[in-house]
matplotlib code that plots the C-alpha trace (Angstrom):
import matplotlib.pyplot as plt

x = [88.9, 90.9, 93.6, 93.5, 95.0, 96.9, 98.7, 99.2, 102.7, 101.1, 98.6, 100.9, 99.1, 99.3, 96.4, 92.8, 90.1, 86.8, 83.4, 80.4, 77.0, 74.1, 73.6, 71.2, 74.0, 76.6, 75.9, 76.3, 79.7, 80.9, 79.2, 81.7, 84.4, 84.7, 85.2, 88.2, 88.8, 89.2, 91.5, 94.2, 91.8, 93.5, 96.0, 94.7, 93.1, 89.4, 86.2, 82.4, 81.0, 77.3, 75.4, 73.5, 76.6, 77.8, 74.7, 74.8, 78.0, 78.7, 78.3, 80.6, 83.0, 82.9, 83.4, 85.7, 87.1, 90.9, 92.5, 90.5, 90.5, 86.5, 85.4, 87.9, 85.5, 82.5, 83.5, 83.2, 86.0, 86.4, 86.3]
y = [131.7, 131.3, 128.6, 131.1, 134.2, 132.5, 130.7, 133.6, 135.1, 138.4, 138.8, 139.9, 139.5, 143.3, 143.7, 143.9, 141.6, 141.8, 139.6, 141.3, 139.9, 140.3, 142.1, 139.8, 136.8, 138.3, 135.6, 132.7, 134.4, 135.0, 131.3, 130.2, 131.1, 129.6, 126.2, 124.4, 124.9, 128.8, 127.8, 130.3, 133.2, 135.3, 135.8, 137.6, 141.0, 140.2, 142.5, 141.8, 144.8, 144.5, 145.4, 148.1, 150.1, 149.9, 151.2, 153.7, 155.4, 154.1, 158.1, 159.8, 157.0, 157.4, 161.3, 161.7, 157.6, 157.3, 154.0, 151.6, 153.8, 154.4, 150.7, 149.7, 152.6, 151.0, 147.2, 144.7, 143.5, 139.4, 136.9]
z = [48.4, 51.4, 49.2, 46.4, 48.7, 50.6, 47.6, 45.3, 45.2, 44.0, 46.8, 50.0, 53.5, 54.0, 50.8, 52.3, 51.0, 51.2, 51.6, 49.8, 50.6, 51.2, 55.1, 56.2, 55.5, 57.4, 60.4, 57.7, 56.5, 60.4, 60.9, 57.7, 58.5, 62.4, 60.1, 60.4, 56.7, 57.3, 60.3, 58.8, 58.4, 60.7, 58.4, 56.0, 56.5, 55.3, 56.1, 55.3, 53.4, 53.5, 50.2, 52.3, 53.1, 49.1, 48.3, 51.1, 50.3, 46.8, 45.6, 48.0, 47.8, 44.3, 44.5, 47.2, 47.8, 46.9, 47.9, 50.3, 53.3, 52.5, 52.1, 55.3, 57.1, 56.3, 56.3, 59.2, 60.5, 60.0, 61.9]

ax = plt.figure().add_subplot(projection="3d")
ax.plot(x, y, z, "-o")
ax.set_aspect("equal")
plt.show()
């Protein structure tokens, strides 16, 4: 993922990514991504979004959402 975004002439650094998984594995993802093959990480703006806060506010985001400011406001900042 990381060689895929950082690669891509389309994706700018500026464009927020995120890491949907499950909310128990969000020590794995964190655990992940202190590996030397994520070493550049910091340049990319990722966020985990735990299953549990999609399902949470999947209706008002869907009703009111426009853009990514609601998924930024319920995403964990990485790393």
């Amino acid at each position: 993922m990381l060689d895929l975004a950082l690669s891509s002439e389309n994706l700018h650094l500026s464009t927020a990514l995120f890491l949907v998984a499950p909310d128990a594995r969000e020590a794995d993802v964190r655990a992940q991504l202190r590996r030397p093959a994520f070493s550049r990480i910091g340049d990319l703006d990722i966020s985990y979004l735990p299953y549990s806060e999609l399902e949470r506010h999947q209706t008002a985001i869907a009703r009111f959402g426009s853009g990514l400011k609601a998924i930024k406001a319920i995403a964990h900042q990485l790393p």
